[in-house]
Gaussian input, Z-matrix of N, CA and C with variables (Angstrom, degrees):
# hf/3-21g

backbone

0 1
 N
 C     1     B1
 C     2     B2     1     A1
 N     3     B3     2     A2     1     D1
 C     4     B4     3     A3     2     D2
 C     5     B5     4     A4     3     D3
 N     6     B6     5     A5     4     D4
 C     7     B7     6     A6     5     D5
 C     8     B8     7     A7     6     D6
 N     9     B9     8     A8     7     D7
 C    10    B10     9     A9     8     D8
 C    11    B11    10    A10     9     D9
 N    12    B12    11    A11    10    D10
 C    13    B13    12    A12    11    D11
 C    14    B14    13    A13    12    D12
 N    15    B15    14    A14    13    D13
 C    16    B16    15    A15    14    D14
 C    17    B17    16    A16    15    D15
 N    18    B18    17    A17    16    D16
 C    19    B19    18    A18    17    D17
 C    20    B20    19    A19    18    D18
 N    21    B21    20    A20    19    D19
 C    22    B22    21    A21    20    D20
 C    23    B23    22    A22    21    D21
 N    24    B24    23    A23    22    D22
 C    25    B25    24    A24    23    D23
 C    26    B26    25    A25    24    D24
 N    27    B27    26    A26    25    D25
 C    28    B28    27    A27    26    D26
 C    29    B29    28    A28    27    D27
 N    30    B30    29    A29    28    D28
 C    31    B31    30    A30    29    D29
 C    32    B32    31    A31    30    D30
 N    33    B33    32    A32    31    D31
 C    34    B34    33    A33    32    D32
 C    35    B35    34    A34    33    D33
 N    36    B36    35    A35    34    D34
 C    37    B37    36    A36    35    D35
 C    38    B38    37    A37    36    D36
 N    39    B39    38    A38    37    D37
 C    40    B40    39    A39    38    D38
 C    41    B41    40    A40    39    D39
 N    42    B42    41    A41    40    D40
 C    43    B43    42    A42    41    D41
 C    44    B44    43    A43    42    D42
 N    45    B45    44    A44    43    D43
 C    46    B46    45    A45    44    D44
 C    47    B47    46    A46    45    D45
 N    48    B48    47    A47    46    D46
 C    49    B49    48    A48    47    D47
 C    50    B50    49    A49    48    D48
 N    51    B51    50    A50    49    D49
 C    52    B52    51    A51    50    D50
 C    53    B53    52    A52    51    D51
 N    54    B54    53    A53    52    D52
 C    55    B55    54    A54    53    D53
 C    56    B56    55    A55    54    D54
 N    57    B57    56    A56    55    D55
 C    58    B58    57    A57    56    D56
 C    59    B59    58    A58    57    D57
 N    60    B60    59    A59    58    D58
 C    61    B61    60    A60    59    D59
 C    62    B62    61    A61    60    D60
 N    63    B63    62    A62    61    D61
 C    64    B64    63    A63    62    D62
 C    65    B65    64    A64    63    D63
 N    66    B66    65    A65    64    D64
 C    67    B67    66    A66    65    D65
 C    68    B68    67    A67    66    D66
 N    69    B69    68    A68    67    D67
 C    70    B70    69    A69    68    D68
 C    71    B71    70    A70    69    D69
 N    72    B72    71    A71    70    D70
 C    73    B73    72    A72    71    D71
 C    74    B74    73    A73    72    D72
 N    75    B75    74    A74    73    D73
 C    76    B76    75    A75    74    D74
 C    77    B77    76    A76    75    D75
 N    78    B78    77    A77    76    D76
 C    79    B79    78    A78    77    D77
 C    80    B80    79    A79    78    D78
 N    81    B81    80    A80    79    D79
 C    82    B82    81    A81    80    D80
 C    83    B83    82    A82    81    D81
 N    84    B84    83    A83    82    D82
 C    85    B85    84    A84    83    D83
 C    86    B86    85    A85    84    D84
 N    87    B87    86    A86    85    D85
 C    88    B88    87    A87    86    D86
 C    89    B89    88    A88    87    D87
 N    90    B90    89    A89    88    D88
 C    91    B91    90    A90    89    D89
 C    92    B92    91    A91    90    D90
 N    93    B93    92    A92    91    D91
 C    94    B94    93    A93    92    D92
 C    95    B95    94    A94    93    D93
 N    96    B96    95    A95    94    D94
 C    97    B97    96    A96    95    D95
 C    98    B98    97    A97    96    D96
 N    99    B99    98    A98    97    D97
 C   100   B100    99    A99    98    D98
 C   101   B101   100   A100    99    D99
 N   102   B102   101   A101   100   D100
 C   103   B103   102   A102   101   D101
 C   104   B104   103   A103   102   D102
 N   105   B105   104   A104   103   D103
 C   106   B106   105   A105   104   D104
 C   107   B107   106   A106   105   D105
 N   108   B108   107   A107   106   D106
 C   109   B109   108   A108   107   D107
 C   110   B110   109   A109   108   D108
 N   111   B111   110   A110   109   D109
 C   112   B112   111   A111   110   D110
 C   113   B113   112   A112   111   D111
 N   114   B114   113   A113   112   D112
 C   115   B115   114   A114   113   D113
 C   116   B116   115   A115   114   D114
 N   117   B117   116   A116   115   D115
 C   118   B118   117   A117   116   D116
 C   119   B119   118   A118   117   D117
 N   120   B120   119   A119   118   D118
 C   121   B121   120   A120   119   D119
 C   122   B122   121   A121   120   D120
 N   123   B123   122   A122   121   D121
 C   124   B124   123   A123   122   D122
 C   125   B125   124   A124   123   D123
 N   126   B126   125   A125   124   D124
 C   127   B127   126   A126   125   D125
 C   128   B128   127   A127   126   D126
 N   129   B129   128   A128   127   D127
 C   130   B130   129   A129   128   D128
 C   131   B131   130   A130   129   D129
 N   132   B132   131   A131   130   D130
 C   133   B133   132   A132   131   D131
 C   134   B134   133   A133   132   D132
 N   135   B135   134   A134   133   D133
 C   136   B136   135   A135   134   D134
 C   137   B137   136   A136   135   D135
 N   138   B138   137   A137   136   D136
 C   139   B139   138   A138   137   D137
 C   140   B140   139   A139   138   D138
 N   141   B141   140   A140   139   D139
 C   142   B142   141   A141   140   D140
 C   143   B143   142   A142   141   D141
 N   144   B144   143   A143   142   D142
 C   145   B145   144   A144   143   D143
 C   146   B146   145   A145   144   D144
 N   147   B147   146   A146   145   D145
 C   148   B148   147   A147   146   D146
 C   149   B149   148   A148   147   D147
 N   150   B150   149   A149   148   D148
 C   151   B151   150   A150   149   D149
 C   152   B152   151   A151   150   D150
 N   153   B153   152   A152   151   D151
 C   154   B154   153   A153   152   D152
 C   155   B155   154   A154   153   D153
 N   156   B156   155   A155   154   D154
 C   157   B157   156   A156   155   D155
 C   158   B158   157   A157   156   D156
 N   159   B159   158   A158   157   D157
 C   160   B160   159   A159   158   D158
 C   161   B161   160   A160   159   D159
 N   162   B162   161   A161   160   D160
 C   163   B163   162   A162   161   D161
 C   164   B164   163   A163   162   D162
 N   165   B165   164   A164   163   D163
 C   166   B166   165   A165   164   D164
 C   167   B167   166   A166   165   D165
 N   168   B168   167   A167   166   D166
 C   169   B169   168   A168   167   D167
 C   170   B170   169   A169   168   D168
 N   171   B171   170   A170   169   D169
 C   172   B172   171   A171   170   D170
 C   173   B173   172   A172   171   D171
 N   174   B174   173   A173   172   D172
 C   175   B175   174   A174   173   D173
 C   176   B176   175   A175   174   D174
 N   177   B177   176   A176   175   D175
 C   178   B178   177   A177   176   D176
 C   179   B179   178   A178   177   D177
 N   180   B180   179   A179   178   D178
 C   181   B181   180   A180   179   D179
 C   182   B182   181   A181   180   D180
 N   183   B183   182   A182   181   D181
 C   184   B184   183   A183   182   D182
 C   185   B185   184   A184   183   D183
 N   186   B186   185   A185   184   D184
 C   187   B187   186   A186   185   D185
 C   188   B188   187   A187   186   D186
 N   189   B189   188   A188   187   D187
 C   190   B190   189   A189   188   D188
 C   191   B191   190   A190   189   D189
 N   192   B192   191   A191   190   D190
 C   193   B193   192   A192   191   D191
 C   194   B194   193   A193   192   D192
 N   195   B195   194   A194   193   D193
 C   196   B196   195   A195   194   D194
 C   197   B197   196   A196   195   D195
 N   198   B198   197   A197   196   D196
 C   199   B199   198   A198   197   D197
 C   200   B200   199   A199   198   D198
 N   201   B201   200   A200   199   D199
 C   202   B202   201   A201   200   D200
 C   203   B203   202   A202   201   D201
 N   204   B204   203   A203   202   D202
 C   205   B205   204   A204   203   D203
 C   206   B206   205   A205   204   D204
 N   207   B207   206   A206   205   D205
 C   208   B208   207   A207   206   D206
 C   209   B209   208   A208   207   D207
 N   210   B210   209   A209   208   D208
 C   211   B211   210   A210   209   D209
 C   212   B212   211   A211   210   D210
 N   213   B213   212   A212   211   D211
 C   214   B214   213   A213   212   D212
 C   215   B215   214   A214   213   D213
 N   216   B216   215   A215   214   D214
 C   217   B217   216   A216   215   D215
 C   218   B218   217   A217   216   D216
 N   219   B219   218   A218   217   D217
 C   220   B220   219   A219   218   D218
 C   221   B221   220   A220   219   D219
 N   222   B222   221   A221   220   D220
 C   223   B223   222   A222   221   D221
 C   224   B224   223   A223   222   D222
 N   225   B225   224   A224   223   D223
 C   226   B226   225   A225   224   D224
 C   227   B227   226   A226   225   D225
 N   228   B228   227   A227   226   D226
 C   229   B229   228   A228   227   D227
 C   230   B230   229   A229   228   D228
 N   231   B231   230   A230   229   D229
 C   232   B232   231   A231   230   D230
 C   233   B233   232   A232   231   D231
 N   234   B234   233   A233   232   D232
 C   235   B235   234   A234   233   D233
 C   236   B236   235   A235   234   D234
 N   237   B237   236   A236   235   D235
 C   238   B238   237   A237   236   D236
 C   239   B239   238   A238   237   D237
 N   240   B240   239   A239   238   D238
 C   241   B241   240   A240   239   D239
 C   242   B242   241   A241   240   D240
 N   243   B243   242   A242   241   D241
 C   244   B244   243   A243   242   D242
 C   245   B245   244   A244   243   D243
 N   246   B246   245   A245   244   D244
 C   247   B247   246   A246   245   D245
 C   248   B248   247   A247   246   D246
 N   249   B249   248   A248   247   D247
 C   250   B250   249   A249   248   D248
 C   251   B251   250   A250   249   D249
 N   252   B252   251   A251   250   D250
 C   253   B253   252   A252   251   D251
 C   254   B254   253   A253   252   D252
 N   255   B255   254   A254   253   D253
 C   256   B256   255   A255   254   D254
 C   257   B257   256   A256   255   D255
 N   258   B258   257   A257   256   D256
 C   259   B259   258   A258   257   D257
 C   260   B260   259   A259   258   D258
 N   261   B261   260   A260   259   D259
 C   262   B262   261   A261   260   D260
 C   263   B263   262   A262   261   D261
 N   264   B264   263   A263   262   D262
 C   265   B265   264   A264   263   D263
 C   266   B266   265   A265   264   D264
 N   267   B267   266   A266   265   D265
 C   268   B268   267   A267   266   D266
 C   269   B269   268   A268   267   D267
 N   270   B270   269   A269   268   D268
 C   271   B271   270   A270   269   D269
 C   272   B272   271   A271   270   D270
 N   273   B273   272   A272   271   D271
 C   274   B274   273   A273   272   D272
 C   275   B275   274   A274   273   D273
 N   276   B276   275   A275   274   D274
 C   277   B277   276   A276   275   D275
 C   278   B278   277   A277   276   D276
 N   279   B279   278   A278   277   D277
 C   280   B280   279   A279   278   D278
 C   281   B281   280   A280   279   D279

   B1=1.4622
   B2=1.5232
   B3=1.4051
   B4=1.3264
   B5=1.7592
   B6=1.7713
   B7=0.9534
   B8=1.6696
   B9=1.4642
   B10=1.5870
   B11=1.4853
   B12=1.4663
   B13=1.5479
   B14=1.6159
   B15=1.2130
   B16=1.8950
   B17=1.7315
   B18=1.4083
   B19=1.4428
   B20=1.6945
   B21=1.2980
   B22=1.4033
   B23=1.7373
   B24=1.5515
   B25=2.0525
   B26=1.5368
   B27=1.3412
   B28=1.9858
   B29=1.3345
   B30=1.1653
   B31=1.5935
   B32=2.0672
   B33=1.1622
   B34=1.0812
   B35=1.4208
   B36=1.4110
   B37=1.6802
   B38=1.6610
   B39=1.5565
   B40=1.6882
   B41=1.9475
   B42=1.2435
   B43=1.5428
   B44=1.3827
   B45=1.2782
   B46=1.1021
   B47=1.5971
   B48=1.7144
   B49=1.4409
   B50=1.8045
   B51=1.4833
   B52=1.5844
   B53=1.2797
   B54=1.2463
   B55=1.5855
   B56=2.3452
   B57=1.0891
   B58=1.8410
   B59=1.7430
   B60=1.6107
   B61=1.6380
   B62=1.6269
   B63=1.0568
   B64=1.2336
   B65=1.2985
   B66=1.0830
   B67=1.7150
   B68=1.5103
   B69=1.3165
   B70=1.2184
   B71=1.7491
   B72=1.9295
   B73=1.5807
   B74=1.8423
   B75=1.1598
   B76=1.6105
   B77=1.3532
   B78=1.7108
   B79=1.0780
   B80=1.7834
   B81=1.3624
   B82=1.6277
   B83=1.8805
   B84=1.2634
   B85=1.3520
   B86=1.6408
   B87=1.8065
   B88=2.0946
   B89=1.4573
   B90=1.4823
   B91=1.5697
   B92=1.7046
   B93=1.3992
   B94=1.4645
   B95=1.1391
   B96=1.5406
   B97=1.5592
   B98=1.4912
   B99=1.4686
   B100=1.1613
   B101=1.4227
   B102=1.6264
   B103=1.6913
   B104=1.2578
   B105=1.1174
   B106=2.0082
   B107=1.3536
   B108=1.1483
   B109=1.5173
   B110=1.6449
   B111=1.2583
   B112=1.0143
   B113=1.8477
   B114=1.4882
   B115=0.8513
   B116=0.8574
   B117=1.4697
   B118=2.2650
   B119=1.3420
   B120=1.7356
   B121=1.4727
   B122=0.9781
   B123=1.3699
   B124=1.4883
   B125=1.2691
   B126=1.3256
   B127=1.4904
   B128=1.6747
   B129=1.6562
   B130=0.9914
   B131=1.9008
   B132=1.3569
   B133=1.8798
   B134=1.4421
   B135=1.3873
   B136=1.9212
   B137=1.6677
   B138=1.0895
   B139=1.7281
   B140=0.8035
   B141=2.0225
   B142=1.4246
   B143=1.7323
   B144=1.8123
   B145=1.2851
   B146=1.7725
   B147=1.7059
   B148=1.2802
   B149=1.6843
   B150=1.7186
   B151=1.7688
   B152=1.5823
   B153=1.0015
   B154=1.4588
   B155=1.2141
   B156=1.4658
   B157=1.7468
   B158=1.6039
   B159=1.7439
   B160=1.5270
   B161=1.3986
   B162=1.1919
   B163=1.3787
   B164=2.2412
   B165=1.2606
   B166=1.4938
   B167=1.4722
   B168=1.2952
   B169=1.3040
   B170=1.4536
   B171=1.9817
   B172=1.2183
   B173=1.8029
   B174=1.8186
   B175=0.9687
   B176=1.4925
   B177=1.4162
   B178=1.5888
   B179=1.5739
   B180=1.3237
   B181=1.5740
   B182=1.2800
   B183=1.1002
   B184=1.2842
   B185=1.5140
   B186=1.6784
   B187=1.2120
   B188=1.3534
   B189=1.3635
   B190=1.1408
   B191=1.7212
   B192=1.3437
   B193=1.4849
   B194=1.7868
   B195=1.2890
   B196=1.5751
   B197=2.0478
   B198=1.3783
   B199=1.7480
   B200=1.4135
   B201=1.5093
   B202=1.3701
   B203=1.8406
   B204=1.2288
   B205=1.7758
   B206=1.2004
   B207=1.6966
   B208=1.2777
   B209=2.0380
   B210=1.1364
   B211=2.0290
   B212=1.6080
   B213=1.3548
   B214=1.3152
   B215=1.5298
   B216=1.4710
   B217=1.2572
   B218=0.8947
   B219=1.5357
   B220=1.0356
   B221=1.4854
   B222=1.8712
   B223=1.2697
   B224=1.3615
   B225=1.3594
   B226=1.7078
   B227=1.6161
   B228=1.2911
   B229=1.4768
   B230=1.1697
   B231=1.3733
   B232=1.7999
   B233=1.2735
   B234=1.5614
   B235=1.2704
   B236=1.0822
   B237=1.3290
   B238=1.3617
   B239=1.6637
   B240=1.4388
   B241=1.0861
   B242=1.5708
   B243=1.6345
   B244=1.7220
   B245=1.4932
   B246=1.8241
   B247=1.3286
   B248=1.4572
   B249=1.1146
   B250=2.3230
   B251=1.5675
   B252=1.3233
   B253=1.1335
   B254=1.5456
   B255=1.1613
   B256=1.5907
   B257=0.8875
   B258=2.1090
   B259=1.3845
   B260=1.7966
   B261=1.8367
   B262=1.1540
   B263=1.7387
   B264=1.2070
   B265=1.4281
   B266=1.7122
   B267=1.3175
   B268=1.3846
   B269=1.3718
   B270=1.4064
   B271=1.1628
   B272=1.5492
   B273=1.5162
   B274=1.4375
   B275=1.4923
   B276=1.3482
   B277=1.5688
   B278=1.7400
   B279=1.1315
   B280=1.6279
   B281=1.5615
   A1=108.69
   A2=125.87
   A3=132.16
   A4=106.20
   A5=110.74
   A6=108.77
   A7=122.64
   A8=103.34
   A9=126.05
   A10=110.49
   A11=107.34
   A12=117.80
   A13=111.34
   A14=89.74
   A15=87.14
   A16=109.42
   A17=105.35
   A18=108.18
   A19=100.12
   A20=113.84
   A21=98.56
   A22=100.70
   A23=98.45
   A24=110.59
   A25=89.44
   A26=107.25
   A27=111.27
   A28=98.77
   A29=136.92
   A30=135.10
   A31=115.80
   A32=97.67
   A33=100.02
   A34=139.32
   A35=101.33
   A36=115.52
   A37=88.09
   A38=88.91
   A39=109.65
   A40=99.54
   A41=115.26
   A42=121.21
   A43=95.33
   A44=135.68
   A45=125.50
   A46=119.56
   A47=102.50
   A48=104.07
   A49=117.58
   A50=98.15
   A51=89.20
   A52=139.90
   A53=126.08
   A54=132.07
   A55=98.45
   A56=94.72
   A57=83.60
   A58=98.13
   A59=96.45
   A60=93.45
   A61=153.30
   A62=131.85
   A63=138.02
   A64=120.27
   A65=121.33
   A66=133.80
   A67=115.19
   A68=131.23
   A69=147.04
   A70=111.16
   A71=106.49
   A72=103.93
   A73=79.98
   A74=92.55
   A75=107.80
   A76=97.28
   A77=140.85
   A78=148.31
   A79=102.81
   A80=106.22
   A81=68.71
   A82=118.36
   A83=114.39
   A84=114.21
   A85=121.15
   A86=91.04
   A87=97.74
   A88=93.66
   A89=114.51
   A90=123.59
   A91=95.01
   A92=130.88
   A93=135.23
   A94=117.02
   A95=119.93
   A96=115.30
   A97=95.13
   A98=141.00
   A99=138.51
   A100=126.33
   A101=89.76
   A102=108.03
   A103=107.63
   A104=129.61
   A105=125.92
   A106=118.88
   A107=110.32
   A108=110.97
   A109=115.89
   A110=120.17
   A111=110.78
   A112=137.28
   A113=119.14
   A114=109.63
   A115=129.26
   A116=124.28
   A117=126.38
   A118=105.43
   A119=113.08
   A120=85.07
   A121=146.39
   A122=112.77
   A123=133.17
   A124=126.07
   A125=98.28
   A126=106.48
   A127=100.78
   A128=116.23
   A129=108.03
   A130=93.14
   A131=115.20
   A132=116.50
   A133=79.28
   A134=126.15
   A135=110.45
   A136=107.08
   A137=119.37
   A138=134.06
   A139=135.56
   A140=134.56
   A141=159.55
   A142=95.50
   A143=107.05
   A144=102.07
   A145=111.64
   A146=97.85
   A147=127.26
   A148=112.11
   A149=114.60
   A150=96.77
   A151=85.59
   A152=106.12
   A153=130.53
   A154=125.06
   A155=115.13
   A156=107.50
   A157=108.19
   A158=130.91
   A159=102.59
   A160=144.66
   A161=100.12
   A162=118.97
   A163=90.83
   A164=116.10
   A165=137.34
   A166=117.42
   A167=103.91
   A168=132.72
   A169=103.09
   A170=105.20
   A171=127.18
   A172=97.78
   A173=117.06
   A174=118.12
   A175=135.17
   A176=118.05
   A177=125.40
   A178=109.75
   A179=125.63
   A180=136.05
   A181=94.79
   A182=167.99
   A183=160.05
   A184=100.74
   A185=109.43
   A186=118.18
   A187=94.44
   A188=151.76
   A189=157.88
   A190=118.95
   A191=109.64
   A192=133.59
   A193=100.77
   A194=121.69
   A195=100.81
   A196=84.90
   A197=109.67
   A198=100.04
   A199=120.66
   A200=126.05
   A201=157.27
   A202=78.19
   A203=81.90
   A204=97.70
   A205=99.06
   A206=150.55
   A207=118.02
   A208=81.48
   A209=104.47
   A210=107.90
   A211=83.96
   A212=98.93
   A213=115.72
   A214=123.94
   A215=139.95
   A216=121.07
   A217=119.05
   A218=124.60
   A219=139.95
   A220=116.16
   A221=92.60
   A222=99.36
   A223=113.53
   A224=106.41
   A225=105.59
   A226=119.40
   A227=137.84
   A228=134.48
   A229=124.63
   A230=148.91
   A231=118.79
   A232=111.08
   A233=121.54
   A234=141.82
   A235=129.00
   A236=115.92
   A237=118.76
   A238=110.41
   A239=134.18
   A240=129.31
   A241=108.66
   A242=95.95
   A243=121.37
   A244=84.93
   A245=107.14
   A246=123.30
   A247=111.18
   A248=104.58
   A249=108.33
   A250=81.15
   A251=150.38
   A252=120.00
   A253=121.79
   A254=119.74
   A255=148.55
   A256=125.60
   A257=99.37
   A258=122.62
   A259=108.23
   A260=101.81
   A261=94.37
   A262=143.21
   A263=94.87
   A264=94.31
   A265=131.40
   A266=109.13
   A267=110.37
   A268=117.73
   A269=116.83
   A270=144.65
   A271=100.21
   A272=109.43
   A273=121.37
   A274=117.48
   A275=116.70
   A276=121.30
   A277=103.54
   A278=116.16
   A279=115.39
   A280=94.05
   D1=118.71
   D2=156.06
   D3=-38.77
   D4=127.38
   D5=169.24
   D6=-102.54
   D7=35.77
   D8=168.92
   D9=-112.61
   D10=0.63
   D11=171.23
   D12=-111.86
   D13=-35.74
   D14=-171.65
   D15=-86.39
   D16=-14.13
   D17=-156.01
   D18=-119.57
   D19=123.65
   D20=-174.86
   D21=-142.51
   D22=130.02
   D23=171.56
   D24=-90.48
   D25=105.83
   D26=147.79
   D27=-105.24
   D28=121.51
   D29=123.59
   D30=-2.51
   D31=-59.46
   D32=176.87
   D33=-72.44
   D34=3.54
   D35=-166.06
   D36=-151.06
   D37=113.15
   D38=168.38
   D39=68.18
   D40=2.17
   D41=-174.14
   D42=63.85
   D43=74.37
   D44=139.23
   D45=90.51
   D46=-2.57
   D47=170.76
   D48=-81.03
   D49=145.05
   D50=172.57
   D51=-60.72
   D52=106.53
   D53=-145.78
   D54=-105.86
   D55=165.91
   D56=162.91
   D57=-107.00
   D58=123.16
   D59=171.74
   D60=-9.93
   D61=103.76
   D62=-156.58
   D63=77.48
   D64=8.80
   D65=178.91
   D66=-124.47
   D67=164.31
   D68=-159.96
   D69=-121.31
   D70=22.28
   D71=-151.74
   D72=-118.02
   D73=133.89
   D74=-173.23
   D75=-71.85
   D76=143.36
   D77=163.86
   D78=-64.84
   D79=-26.31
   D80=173.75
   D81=-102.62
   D82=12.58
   D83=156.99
   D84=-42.73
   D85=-55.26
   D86=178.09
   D87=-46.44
   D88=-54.35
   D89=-135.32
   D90=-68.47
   D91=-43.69
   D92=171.56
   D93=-62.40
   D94=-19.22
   D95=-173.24
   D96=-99.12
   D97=-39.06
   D98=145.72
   D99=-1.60
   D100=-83.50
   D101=169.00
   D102=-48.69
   D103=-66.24
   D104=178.10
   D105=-53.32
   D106=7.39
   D107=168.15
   D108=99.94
   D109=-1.33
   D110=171.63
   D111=-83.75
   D112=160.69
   D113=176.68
   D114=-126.78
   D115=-175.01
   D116=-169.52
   D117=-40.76
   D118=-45.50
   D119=177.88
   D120=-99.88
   D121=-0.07
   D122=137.57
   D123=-15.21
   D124=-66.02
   D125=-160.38
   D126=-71.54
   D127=-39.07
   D128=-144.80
   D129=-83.79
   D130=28.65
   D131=178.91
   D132=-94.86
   D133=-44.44
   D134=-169.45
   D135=-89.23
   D136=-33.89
   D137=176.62
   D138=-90.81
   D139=23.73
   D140=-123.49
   D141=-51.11
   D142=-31.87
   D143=-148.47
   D144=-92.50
   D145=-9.59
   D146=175.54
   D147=-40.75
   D148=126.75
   D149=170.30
   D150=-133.58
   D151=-170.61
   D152=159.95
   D153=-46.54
   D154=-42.75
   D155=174.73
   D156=-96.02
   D157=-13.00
   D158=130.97
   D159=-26.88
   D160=-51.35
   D161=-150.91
   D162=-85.14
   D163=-30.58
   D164=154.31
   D165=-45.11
   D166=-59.71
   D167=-178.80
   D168=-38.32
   D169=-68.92
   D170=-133.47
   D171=-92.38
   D172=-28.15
   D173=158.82
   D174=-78.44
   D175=-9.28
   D176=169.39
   D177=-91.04
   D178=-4.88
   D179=-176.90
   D180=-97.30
   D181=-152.97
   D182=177.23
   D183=72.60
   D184=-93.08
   D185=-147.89
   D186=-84.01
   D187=-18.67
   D188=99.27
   D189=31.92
   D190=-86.35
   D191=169.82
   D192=-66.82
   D193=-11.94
   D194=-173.38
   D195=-96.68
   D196=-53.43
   D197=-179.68
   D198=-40.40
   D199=-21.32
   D200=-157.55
   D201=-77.20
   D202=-94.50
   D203=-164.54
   D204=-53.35
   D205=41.84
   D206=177.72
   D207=-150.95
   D208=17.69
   D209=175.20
   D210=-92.02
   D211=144.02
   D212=155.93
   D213=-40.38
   D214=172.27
   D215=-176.21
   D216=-93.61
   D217=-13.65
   D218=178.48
   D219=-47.19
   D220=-62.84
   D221=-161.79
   D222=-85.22
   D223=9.12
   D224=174.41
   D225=-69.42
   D226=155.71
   D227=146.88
   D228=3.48
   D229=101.76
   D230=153.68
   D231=-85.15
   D232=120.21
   D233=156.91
   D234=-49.12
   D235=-36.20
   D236=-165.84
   D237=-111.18
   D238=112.92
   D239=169.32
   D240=-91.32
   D241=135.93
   D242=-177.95
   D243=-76.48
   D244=150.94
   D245=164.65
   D246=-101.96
   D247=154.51
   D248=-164.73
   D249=-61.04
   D250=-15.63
   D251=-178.08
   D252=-100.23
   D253=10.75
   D254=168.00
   D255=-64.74
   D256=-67.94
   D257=-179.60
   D258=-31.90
   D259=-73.63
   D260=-173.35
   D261=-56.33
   D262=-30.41
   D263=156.93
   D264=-59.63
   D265=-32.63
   D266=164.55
   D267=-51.22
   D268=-46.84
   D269=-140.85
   D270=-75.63
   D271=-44.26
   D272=173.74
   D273=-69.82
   D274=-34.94
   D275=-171.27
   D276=-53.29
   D277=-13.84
   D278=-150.16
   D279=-79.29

């Protein structure tokens, strides 16, 4: 399972905590009940919707998002595209 499918940051849902898609269940709920010893079928008496490649999902996202934040800035993504009418104003501030 892609964990850009199962795993989703909305602002608007839970403010922005990582949830598993279409649900309101924080990825690190599995990840604490994990650690405490629990297991798939455990979880899945409180998490009906919970499978195995959640639970995949929710442990390859973690260490994932920490390599993320730890690339230089450079080499990260730019999100934001400048409009030709931006540029130049930047261009002057210097």
């Amino acid at each position: 399972m892609n964990t850009d499918v199962a795993i989703v940051e909305d602002p608007d849902v839970m403010r922005g905590v990582p949830v598993f898609k279409g649900t309101r269940v924080p990825i690190a709920n599995v990840l604490a009940s994990l650690k405490a010893g629990f297991n798939l079928e455990q979880l899945q008496e409180a998490y009906s919707f919970l499978t195995q490649e959640h639970v995949d999902a929710a442990l390859t996202y973690v260490p994932r998002q920490i390599a993320e934040s730890r690339r230089p800035r450079a080499a990260r993504p730019i999100r934001v595209l400048l409009s030709r009418e931006i540029i130049p104003l930047l261009s002057r501030r210097k």
